[in-house]
N, CA, C and O atoms as a GROMACS GRO file, in nm:
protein
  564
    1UNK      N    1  -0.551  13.650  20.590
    1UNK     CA    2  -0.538  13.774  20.517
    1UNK      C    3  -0.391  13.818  20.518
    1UNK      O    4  -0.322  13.805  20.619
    2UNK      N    5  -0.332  13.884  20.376
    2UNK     CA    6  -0.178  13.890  20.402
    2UNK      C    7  -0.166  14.009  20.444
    2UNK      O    8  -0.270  14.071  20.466
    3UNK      N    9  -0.034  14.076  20.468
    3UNK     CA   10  -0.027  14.204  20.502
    3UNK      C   11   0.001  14.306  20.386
    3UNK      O   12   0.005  14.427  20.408
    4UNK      N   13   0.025  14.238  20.231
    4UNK     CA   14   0.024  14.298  20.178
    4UNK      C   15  -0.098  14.327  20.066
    4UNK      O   16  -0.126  14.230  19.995
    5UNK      N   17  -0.173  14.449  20.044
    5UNK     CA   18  -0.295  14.447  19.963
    5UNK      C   19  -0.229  14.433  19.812
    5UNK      O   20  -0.119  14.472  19.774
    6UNK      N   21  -0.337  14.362  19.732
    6UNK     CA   22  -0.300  14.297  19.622
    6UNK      C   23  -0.287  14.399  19.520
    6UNK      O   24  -0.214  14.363  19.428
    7UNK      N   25  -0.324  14.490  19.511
    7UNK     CA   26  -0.260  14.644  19.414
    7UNK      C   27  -0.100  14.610  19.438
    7UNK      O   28  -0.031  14.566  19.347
    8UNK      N   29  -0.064  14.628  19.533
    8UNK     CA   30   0.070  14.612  19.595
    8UNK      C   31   0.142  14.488  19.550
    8UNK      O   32   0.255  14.497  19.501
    9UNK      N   33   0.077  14.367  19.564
    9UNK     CA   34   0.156  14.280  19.501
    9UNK      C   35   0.185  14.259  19.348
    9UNK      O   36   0.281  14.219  19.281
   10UNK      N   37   0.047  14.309  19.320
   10UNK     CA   38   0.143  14.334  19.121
   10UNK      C   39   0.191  14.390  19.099
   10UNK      O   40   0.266  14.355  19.008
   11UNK      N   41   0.202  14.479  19.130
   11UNK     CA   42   0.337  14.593  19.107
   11UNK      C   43   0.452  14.560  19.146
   11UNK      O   44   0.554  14.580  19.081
   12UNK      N   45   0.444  14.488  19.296
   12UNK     CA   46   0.596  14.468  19.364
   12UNK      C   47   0.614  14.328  19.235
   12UNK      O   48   0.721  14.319  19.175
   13UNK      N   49   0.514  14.239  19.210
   13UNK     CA   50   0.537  14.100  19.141
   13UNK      C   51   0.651  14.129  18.963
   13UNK      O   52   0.733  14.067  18.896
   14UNK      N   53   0.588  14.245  18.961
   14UNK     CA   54   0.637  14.302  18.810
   14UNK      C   55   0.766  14.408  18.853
   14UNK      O   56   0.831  14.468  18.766
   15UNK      N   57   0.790  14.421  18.989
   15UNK     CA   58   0.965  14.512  19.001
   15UNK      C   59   1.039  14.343  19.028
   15UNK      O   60   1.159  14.348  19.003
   16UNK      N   61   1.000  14.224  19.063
   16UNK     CA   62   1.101  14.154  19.098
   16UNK      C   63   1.114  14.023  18.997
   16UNK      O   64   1.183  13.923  19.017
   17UNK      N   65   1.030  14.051  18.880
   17UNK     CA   66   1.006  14.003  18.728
   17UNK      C   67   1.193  14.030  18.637
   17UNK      O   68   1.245  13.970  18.543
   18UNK      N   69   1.238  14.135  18.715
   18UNK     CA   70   1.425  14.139  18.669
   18UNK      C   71   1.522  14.080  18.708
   18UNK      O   72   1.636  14.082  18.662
   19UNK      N   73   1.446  13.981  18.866
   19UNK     CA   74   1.600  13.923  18.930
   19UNK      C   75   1.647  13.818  18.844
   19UNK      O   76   1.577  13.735  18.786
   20UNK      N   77   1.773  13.830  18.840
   20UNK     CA   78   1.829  13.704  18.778
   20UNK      C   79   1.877  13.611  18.863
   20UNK      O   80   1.863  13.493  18.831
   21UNK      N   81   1.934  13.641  18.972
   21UNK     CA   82   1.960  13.546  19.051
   21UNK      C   83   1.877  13.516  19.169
   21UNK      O   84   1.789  13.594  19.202
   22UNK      N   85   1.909  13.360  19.262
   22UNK     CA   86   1.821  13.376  19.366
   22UNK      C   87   1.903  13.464  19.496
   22UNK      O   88   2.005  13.532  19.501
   23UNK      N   89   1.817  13.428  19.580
   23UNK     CA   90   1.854  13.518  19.706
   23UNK      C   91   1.783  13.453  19.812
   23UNK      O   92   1.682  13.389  19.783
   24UNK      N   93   1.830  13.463  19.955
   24UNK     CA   94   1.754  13.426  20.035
   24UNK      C   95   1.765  13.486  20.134
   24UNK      O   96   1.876  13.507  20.182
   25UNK      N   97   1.606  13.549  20.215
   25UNK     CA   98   1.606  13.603  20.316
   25UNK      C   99   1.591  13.499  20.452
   25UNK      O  100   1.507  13.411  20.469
   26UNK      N  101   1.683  13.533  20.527
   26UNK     CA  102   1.723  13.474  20.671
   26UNK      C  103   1.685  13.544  20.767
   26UNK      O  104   1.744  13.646  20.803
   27UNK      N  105   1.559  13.488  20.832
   27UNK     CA  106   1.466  13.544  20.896
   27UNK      C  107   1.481  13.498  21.058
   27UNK      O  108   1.430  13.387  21.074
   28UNK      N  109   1.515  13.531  21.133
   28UNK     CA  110   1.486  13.559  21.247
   28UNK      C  111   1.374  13.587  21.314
   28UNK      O  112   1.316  13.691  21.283
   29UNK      N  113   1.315  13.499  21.422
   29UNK     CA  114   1.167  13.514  21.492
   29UNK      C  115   1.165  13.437  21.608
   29UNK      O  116   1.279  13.425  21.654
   30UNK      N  117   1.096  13.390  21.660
   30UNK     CA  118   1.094  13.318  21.800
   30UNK      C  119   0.924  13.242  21.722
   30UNK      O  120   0.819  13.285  21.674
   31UNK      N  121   0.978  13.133  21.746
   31UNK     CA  122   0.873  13.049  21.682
   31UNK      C  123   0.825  12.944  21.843
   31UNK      O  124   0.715  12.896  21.871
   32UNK      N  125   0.912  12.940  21.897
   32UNK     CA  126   0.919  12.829  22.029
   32UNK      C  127   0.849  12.857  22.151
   32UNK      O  128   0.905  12.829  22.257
   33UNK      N  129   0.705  12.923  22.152
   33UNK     CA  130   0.664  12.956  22.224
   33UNK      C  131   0.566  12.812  22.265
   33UNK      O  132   0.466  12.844  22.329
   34UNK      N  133   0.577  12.690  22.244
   34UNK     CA  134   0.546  12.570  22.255
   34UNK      C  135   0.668  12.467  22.346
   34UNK      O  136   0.639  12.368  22.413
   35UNK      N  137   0.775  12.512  22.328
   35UNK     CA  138   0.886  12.454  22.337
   35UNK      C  139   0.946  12.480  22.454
   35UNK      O  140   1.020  12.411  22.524
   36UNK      N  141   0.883  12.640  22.472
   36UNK     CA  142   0.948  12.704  22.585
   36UNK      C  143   0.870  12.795  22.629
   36UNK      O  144   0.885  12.916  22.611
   37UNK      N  145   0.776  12.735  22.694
   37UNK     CA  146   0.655  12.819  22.775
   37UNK      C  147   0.623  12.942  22.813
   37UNK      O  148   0.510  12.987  22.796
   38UNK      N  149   0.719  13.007  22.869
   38UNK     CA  150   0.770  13.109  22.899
   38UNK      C  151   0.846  13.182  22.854
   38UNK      O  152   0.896  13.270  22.925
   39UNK      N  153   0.872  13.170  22.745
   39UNK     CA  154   0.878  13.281  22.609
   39UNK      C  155   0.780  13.365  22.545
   39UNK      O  156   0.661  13.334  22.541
   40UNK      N  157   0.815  13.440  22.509
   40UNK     CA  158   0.658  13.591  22.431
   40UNK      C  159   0.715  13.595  22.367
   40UNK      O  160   0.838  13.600  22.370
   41UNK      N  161   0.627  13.594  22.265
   41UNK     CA  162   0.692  13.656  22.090
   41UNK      C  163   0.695  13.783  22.085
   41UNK      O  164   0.624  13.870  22.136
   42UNK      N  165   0.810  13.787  22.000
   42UNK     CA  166   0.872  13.938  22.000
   42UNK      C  167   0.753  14.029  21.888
   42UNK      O  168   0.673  13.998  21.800
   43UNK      N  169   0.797  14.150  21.954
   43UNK     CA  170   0.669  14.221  21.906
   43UNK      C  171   0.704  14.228  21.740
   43UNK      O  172   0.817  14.255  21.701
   44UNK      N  173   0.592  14.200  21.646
   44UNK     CA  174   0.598  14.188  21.501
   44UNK      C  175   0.707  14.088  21.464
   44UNK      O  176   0.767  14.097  21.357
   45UNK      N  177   0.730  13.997  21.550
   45UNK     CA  178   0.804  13.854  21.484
   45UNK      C  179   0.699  13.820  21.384
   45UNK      O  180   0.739  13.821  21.268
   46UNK      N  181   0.554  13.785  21.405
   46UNK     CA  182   0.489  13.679  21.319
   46UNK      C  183   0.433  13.800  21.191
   46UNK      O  184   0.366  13.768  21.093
   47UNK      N  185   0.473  13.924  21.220
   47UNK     CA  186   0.419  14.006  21.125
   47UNK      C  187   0.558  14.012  21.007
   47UNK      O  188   0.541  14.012  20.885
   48UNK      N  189   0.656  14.016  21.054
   48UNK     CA  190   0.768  14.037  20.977
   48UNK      C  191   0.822  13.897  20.927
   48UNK      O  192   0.879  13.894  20.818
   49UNK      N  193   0.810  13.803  20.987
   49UNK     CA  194   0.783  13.646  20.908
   49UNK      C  195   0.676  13.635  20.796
   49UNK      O  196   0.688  13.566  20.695
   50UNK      N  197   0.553  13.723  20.830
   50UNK     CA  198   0.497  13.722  20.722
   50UNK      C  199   0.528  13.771  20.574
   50UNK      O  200   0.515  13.718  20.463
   51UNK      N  201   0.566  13.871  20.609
   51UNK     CA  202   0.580  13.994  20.508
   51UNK      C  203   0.679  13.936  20.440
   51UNK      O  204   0.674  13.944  20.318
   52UNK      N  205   0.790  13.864  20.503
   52UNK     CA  206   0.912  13.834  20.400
   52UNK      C  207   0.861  13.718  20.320
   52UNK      O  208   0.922  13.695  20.215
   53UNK      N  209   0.754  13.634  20.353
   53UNK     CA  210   0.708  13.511  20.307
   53UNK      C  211   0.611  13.562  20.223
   53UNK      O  212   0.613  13.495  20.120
   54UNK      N  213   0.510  13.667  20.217
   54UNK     CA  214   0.428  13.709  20.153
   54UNK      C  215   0.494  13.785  19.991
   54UNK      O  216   0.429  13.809  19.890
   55UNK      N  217   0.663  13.810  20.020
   55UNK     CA  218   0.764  13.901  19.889
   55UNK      C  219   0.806  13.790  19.850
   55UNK      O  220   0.849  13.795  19.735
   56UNK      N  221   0.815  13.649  19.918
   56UNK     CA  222   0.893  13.515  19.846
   56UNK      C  223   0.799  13.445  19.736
   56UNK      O  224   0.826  13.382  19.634
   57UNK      N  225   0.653  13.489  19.809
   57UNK     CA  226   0.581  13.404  19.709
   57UNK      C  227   0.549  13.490  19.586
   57UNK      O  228   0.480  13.429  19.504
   58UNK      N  229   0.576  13.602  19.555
   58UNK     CA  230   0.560  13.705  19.429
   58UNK      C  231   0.712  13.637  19.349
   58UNK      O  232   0.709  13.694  19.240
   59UNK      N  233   0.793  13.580  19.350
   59UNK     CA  234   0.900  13.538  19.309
   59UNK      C  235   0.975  13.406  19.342
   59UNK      O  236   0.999  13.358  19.453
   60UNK      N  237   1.010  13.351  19.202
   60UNK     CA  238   1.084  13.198  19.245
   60UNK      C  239   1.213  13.252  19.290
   60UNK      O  240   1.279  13.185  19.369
   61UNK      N  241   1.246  13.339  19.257
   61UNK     CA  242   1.413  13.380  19.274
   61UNK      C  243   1.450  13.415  19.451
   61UNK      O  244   1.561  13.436  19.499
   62UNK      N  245   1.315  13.410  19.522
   62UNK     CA  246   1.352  13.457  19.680
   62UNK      C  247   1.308  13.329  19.734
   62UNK      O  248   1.225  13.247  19.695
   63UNK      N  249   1.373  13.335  19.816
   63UNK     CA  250   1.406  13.204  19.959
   63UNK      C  251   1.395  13.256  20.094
   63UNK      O  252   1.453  13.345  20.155
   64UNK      N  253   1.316  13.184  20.118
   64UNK     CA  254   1.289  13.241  20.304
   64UNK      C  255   1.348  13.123  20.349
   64UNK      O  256   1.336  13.017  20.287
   65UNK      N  257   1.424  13.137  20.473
   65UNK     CA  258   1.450  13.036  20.562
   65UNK      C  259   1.441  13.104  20.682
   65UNK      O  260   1.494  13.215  20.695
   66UNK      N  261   1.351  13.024  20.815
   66UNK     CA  262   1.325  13.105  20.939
   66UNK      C  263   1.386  13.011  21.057
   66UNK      O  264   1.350  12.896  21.083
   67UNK      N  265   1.478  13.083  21.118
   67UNK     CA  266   1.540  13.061  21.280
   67UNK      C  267   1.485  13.121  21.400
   67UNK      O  268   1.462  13.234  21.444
   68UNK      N  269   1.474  13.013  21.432
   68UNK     CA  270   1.395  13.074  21.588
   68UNK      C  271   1.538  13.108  21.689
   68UNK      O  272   1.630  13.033  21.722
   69UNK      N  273   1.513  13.259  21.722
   69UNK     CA  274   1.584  13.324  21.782
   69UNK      C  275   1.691  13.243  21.931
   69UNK      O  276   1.806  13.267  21.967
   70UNK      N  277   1.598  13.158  21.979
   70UNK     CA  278   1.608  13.095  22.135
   70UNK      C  279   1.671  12.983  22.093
   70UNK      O  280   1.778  12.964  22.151
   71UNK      N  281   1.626  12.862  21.973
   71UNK     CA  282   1.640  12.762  21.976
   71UNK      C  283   1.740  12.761  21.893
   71UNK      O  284   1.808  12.667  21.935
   72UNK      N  285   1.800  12.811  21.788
   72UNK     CA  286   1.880  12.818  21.634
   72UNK      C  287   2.005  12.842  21.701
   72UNK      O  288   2.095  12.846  21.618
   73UNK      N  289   2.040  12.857  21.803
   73UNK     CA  290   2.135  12.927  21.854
   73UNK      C  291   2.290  12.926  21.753
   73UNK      O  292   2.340  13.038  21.740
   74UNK      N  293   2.343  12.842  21.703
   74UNK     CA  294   2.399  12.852  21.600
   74UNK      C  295   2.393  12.902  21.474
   74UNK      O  296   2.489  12.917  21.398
   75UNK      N  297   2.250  12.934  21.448
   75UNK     CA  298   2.242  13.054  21.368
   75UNK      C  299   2.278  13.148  21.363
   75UNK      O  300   2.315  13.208  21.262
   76UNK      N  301   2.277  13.193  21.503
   76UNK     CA  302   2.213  13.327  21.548
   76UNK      C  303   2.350  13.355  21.580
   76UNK      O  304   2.358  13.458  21.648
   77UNK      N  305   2.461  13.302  21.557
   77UNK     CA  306   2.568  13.356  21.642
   77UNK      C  307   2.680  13.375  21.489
   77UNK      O  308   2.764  13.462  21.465
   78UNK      N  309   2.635  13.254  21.406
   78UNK     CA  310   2.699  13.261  21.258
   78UNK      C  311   2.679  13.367  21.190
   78UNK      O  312   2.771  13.404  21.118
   79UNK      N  313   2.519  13.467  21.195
   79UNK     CA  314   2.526  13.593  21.176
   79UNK      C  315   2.521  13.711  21.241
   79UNK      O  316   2.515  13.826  21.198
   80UNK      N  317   2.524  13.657  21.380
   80UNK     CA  318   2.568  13.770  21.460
   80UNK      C  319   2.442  13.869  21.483
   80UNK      O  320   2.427  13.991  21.472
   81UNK      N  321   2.358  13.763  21.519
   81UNK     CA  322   2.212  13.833  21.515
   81UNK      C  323   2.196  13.882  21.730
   81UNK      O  324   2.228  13.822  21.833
   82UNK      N  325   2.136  14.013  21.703
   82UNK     CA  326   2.166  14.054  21.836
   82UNK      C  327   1.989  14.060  21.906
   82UNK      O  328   1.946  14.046  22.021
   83UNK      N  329   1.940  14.081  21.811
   83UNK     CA  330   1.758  14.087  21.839
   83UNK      C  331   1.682  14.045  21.751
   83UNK      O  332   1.732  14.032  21.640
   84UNK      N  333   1.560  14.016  21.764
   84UNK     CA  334   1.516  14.026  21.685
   84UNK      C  335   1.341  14.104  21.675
   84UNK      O  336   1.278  14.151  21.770
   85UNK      N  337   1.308  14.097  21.567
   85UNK     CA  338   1.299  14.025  21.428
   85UNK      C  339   1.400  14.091  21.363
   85UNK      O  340   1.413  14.214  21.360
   86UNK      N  341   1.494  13.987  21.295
   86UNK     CA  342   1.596  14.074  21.229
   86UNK      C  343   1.573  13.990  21.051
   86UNK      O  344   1.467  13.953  21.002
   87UNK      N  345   1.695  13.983  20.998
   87UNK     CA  346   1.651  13.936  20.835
   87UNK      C  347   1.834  13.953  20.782
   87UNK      O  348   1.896  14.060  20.788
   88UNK      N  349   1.877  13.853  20.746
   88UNK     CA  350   2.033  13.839  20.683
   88UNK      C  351   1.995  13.842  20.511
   88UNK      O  352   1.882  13.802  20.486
   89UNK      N  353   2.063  13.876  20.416
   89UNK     CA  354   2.034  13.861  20.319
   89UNK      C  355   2.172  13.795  20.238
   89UNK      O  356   2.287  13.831  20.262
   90UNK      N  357   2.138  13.710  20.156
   90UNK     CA  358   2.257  13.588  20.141
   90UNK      C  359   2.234  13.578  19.996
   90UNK      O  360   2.119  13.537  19.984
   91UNK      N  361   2.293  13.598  19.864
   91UNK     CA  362   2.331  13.574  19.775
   91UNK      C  363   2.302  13.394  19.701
   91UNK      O  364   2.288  13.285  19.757
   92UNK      N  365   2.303  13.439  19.540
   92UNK     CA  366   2.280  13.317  19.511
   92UNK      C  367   2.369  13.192  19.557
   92UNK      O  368   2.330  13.076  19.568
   93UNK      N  369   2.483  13.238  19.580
   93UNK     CA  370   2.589  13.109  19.680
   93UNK      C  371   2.566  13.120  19.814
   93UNK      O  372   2.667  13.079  19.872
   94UNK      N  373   2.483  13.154  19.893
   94UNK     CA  374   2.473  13.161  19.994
   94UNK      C  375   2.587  13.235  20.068
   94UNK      O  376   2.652  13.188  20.161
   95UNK      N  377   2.603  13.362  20.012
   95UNK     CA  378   2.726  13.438  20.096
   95UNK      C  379   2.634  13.557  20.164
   95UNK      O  380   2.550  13.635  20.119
   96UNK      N  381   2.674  13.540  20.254
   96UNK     CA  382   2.619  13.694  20.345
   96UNK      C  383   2.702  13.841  20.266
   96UNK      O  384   2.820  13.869  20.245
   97UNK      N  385   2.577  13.908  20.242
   97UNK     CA  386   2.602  14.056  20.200
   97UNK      C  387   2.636  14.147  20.321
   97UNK      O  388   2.706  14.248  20.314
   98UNK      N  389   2.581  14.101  20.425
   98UNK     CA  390   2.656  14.214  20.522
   98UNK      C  391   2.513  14.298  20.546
   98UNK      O  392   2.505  14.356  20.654
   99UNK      N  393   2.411  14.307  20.464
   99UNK     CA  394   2.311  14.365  20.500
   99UNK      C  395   2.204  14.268  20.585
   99UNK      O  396   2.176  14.149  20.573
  100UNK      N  397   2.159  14.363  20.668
  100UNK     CA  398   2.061  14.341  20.783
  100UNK      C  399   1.926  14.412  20.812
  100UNK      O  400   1.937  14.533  20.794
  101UNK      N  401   1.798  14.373  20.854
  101UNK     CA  402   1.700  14.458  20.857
  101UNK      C  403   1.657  14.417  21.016
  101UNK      O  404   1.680  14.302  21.053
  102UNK      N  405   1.597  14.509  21.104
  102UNK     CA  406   1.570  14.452  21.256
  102UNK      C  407   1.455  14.560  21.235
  102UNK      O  408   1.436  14.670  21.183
  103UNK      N  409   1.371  14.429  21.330
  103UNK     CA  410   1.235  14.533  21.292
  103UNK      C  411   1.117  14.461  21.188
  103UNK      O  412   1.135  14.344  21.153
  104UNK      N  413   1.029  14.518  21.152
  104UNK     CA  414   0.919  14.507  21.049
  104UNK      C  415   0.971  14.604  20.953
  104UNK      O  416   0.984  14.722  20.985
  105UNK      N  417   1.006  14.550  20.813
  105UNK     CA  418   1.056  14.680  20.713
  105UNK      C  419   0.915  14.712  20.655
  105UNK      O  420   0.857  14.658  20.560
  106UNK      N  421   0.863  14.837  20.754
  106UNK     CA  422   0.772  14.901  20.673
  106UNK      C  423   0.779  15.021  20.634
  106UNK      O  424   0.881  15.076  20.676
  107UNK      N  425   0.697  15.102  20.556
  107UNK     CA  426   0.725  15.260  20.504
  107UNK      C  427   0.827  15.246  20.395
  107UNK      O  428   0.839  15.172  20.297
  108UNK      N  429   0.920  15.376  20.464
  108UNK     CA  430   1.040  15.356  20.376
  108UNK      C  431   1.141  15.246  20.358
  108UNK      O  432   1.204  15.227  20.254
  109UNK      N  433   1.150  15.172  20.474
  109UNK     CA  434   1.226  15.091  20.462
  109UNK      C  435   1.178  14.956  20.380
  109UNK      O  436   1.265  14.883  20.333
  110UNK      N  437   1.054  14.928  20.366
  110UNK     CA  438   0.980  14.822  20.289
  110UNK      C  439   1.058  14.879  20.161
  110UNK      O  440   1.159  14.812  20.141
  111UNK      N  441   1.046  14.962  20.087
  111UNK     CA  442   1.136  15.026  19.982
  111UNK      C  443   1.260  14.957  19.942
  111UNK      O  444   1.300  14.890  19.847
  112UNK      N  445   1.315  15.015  20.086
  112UNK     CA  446   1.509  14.952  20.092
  112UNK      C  447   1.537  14.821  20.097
  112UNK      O  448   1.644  14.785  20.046
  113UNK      N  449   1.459  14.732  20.151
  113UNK     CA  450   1.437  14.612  20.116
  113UNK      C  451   1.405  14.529  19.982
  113UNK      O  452   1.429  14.409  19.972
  114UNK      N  453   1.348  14.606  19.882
  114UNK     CA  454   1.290  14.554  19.752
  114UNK      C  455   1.433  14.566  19.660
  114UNK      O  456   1.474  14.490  19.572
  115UNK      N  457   1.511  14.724  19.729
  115UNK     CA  458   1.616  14.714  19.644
  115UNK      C  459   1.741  14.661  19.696
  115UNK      O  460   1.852  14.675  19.644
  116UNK      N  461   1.709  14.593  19.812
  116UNK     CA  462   1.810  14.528  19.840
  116UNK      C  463   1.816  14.386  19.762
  116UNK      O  464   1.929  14.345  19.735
  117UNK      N  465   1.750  14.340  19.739
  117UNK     CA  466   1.633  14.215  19.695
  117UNK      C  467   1.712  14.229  19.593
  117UNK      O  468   1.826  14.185  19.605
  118UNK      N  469   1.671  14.292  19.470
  118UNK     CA  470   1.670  14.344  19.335
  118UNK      C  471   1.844  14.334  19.338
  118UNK      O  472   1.903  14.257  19.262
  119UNK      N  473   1.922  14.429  19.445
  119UNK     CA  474   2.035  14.462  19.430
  119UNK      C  475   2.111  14.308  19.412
  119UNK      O  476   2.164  14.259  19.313
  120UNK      N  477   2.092  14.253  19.557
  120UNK     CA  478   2.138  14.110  19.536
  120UNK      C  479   2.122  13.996  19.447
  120UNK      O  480   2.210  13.911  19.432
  121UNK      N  481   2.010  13.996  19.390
  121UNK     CA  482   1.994  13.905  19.232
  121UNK      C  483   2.047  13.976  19.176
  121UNK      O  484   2.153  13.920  19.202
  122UNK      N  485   2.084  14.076  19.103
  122UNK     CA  486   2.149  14.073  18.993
  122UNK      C  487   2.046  14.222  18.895
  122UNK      O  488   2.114  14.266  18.802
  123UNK      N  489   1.936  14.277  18.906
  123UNK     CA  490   1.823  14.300  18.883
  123UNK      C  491   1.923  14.443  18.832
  123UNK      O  492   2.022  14.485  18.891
  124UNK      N  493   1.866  14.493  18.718
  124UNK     CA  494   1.938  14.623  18.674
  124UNK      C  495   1.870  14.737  18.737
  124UNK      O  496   1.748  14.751  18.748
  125UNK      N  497   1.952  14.809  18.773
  125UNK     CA  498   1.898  14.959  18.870
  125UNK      C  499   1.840  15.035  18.795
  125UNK      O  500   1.877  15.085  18.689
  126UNK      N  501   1.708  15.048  18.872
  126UNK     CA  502   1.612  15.155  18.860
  126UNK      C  503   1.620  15.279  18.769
  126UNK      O  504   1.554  15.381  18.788
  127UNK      N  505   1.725  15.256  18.649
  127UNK     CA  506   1.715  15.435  18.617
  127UNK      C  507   1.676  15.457  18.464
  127UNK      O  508   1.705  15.367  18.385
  128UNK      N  509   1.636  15.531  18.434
  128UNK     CA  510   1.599  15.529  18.307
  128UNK      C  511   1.765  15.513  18.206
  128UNK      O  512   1.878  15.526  18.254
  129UNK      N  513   1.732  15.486  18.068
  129UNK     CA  514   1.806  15.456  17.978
  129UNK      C  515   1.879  15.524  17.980
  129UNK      O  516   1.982  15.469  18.018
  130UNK      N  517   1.904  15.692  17.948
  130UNK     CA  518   1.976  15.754  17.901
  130UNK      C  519   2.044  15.794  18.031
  130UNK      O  520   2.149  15.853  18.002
  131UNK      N  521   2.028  15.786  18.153
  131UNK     CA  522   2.109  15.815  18.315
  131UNK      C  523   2.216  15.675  18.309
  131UNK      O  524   2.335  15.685  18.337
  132UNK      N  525   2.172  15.587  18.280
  132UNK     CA  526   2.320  15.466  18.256
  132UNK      C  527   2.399  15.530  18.106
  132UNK      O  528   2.519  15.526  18.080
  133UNK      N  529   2.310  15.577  18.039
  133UNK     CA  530   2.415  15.576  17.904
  133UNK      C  531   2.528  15.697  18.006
  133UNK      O  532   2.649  15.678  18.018
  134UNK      N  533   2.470  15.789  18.053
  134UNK     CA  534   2.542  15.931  18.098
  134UNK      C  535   2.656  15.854  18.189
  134UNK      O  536   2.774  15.865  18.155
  135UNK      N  537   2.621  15.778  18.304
  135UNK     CA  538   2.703  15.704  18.410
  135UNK      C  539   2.823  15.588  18.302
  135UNK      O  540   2.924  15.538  18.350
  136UNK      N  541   2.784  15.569  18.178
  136UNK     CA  542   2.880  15.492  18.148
  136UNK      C  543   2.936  15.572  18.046
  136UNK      O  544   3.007  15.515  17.962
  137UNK      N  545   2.917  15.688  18.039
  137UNK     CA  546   3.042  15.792  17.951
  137UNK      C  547   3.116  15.830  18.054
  137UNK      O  548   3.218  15.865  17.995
  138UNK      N  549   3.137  15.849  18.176
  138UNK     CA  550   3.186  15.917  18.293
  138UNK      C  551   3.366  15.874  18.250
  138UNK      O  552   3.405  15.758  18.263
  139UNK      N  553   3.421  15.940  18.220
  139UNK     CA  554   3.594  15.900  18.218
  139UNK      C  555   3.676  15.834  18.316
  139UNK      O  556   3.788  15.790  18.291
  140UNK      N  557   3.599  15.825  18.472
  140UNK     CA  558   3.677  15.785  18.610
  140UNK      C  559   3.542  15.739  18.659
  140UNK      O  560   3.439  15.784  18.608
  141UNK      N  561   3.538  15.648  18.760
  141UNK     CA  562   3.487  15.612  18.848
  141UNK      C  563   3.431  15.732  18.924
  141UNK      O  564   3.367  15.714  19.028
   0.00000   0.00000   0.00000
C-alpha cells in the first residue's frame, strides 16, 4: 500500500505534467541493516524512501537514487549530508541546487517539495496569467 492515496496522485500526476526537465532526488536512508547488524533504521527512513519513489513514479522527468547513510560514505560527505533521512535535489546535469529536505516532507512541507520539483525542471510558476503579465511590466527587478 503506498503512502500516497490515489485522489492525491492525480492531481500531484497532472501538477508535474509541466516539468520540462529531469531532476533527481538523492535520497538518503540506511538500507544496511543486513550488512550491519547492529544498525536501526532511522525513524521514517523506509517511509520517506517511499514517498520520494511513490512522486518518481507519477513522472518520467524524476529520478530517485538511494544512499545508504553508513555504507555510501562518499556520498554522504560529497553532499554534506549530516542525518538522515535527508533528500539532495540535483538538476537535469546533475548539479546540486543547494536545496535539502531532512525528515519525511509531510504537511506543508510535502507542498515545498512539489515546488521544488517543478522549480528545478523548468515547470512555469504557479500563477495565473495576468500576475506574470503584471511581474513582466515591472520597470526594475
Amino acid at each position: 500500500m503506498g503512502l500516497l492515496p490515489d485522489k492525491e496522485k492525480g492531481i500531484l500526476r497532472k501538477e508535474l505534467e509541466t516539468l520540462k526537465e529531469e531532476v533527481t532526488l538523492v535520497a538518503f536512508s540506511q538500507t544496511s541493516l543486513i550488512t550491519v547488524p547492529s544498525a536501526v533504521e532511522c525513524a521514517y527512513c523506509r517511509e520517506t524512501r517511499q514517498l520520494y519513489e511513490e512522486v518518481a513514479e507519477l513522472s518520467d522527468k524524476i529520478k530517485v537514487e538511494v544512499h545508504d547513510f553508513l555504507l555510501d560514505r562518499e556520498q554522504v560527505e560529497k553532499y554534506k549530508i549530516a542525518r538522515i533521512p535527508a533528500m539532495v535535489l540535483l538538476d537535469k546535469d546533475k548539479k546540486d541546487l543547494g536545496v535539502r529536505f531532512y525528515g519525511i516532507p509531510a504537511g506543508y512541507e510535502f507542498a515545498s517539495l512539489v515546488e521544488q520539483i517543478r522549480a528545478a525542471a523548468g515547470a512555469p510558476p504557479p500563477l495565473q496569467p495576468a500576475t506574470v503579465e503584471a511581474l513582466l511590466a515591472l520597470p526594475k527587478p
